[in-house]
N, C-alpha and C positions, 0 to 999 in steps of 0.2 A: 504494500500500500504506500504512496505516496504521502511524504511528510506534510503536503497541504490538507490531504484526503483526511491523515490520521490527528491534525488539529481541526479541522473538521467536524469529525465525526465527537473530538473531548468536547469540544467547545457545546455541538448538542447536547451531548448527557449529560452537563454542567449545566444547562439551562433545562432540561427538564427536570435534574433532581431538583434545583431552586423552583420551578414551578409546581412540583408536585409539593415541596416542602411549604410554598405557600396556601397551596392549597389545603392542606391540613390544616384543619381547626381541631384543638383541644379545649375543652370545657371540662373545668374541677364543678362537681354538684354540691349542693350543699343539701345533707336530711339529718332530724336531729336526731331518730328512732336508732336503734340498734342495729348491727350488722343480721340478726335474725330476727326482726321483724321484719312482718309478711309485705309491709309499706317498701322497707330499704331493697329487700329480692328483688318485690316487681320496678323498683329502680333499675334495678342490676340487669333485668331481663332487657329493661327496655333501653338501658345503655349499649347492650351487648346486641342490640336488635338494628338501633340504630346504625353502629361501626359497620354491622353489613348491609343493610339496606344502601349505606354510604360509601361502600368501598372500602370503609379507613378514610373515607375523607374528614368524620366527625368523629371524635373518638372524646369518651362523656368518662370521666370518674368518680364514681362515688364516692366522698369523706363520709362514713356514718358516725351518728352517735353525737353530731355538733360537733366534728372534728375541726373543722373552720372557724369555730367560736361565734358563728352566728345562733341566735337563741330563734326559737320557736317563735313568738310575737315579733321578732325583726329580719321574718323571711321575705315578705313581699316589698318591703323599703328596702333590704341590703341585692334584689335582683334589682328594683327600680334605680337604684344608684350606682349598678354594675358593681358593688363588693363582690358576686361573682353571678359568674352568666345563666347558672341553672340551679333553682331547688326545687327538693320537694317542702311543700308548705300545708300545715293544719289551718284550716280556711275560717275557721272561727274562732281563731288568737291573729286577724286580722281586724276586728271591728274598728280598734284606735285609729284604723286607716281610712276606713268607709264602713259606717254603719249600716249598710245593707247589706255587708256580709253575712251577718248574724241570721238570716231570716230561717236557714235551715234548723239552727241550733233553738228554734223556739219549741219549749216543751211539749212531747207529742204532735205535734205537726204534721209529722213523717217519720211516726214510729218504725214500719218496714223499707224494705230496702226497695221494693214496688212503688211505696210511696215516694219514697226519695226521689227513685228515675222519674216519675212523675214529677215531681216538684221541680226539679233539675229540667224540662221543657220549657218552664218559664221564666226559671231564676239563669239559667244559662248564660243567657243574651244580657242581661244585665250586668251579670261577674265580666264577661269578656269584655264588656264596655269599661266597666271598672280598672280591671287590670291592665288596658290598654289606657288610662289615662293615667296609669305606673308605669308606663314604658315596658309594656314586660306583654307576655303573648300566652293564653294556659294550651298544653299541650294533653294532658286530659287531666279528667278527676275520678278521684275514689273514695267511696267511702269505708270510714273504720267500722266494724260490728258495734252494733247497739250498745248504748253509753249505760252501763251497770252501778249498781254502790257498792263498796265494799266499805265496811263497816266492822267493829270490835264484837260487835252485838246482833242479832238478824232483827230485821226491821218484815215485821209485821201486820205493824199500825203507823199512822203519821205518828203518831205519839211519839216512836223506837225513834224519830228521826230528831225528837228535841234537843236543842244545845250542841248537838254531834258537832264539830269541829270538820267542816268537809273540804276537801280543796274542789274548785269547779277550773271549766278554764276561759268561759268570759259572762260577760254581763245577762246574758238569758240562763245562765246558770245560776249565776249569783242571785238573783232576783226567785229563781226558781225555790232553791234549797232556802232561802231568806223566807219565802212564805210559809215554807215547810214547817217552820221553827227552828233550824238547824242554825250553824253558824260557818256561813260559807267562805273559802279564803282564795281566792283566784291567783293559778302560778302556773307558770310552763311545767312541761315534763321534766326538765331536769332538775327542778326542784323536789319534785313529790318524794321522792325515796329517801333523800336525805331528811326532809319536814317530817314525812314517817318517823322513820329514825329517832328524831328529837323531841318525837311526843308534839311537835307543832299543829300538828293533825293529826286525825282520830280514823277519820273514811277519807274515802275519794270516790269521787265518778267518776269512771272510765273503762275501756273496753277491755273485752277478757286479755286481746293482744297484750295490750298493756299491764295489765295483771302479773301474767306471766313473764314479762320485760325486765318488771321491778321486785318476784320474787316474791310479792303479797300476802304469803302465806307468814312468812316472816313476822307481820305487822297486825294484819287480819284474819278473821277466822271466817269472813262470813261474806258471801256477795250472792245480791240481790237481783237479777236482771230486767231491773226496768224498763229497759229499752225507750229511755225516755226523752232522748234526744240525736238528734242524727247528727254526723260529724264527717266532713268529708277532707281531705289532702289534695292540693290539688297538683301537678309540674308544669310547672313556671320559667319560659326564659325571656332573659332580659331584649328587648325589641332591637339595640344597637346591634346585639349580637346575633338575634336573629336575622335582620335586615343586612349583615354582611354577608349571608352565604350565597351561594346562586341558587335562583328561585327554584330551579330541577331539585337542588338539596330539599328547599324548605319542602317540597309537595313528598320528598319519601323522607322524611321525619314525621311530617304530617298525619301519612298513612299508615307509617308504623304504631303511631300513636293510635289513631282508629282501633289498627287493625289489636290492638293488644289491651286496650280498654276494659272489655266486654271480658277478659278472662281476667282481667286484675279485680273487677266488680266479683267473679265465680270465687277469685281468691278469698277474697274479706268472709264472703259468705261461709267457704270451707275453714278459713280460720278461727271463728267463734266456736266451732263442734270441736273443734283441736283442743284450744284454749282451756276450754272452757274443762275439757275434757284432766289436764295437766294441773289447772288449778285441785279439781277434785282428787288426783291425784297425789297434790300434796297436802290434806286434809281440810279444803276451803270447803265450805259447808254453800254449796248455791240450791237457790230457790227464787221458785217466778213469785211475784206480787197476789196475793186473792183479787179474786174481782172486785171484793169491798175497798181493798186498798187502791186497787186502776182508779175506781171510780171517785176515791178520794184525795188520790193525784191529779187525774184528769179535773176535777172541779177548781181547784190551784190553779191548774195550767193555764184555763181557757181566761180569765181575765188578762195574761200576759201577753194573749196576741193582739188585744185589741187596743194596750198600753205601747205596744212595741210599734205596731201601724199609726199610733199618733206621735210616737216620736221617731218616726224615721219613714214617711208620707210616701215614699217611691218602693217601699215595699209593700204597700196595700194591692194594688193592682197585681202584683205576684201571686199574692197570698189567697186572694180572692177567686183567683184565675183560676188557681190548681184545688183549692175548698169547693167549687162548684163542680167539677172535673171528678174530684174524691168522693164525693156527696151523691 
């Protein structure tokens, strides 16, 4: 080969490894769950799903556990600010941001997960408005299994719930457990195990996943599965970062996303029989609510949607939309 031929020929591969190198995007994730919660996997699948639908052009890594030091309540400000390009975020330890977040989290609203998807046809379009005016884009959502109490003592009657010392984790909680008689104390997840710990708190709400995350058995003996609030995650990236790749990339992330939704919803569901299953395995004592007791939660509840519709006016129309739909 001729000495022009064979600087030639450097001189291309020189220029497509720097084109391929440019074209490589990495994105660190930020979730605050554990490496084995069911939330962080289906992270993992859908980073791992992503690198091939993209070649390796997009290649996503998961830090679990708040590896990044971003907390739970400063997931949707730390994507809109580009502190990093992609997390997953619990979507009602957003409300400090936009109060219509919260609409899911209003008690019994959408006890099932039927109900949820339902409710989610109309709260959709809103979130995506929402999150689009954080610069940020959601790529899907999920919800966590039905929001449980676990508690020192089993709760039977509203009574069982007086003075309890509960952590919730935002304001339709607090308000919740506050009518209850209890005494509710609102904190991210990675506080709860430690406040356990320190006698700060007595129960908590939350789901079996989470239960079994923080080892519960440790702290409580007893959980309750009220299923009394819906909770959904949703993944989130920031719009700058989105808007850099070429639009061929955005439509197969897109689809990936679609296409792996619908089994991450299958997950959550198969998750709570698991959990639920590990907690009684380590001598958590679970039981459903009596009717007597539904009926004297649900009577609590129902004045809370109609205090939450006068203070936050752009979720009536949601709320209403999917109540006649339900109804």
């Amino acid at each position: 080969m001729k000495q022009g031929s064979i600087a030639a020929t450097a001189a291309f591969a020189v220029s497509v490894a720097a084109t391929s190198a440019w074209a490589e995007t990495k994105w660190d994730m930020s979730i605050v769950w554990p490496e084995g919660n069911f939330h962080t996997q289906n992270a993992m699948a859908f980073a791992d799903a992503v690198k091939e639908a993209t070649d390796g052009e997009v290649v996503i890594t998961v830090h679990s556990g708040g590896a990044l030091g971003i907390k739970g309540p400063e997931g949707m400000a730390a994507v809109r600010d580009g502190l990093v390009p992609i997390a997953e975020i619990l979507l009602n330890q957003q409300v400090g941001e936009a109060p219509v977040l919260g609409i899911e989290t209003l008690p019994f609203l959408a006890p099932t997960m039927a109900d949820l998807a339902l409710l989610h046809k109309f709260y959709r379009p809103k979130l995506d408005e929402v999150a689009a005016g954080m610069n940020q884009k959601i790529l899907y959502m999920v919800p966590w299994p039905g929001q449980a109490v676990f508690a020192p003592n089993a709760i039977n009657t509203v009574e069982d719930l007086k003075g309890l010392t509960i952590r919730v984790v935002d304001s339709n909680g607090n308000d919740f457990f506050g009518a209850l008689g209890a005494t509710p104390i609102q904190m991210p997840w990675g506080e709860v195990v430690p406040s356990l710990a320190a006698g700060t708190i007595k129960g908590v709400t939350t789901s079996s996943s989470s239960g079994v995350d923080g080892a519960f058995w440790e702290f409580t003996k007893y959980m309750s599965t009220f299923n009394w609030q819906a909770s959904s995650n949703i993944m989130s990236v920031n719009l700058d970062a989105w808007n850099a790749l070429p639009l061929e990339t955005q439509q197969k992330i897109e689809e990936t996303a679609a296409s792996l939704e619908g089994q991450f919803w299958l997950n959550s569901r198969a998750e709570d029989d698991k959990k639920i299953a590990t907690l009684k395995e380590n001598g958590v004592e679970v039981s459903a609510p009596s009717p007597e007791l539904s009926a004297a939660l649900l009577e609590k509840a129902l004045p809370l949607w109609d205090a939450y519709k006068a203070r936050v006016p752009e979720a009536a129309p949601i709320i209403d939309a999917y109540l006649t739909l339900r109804n």
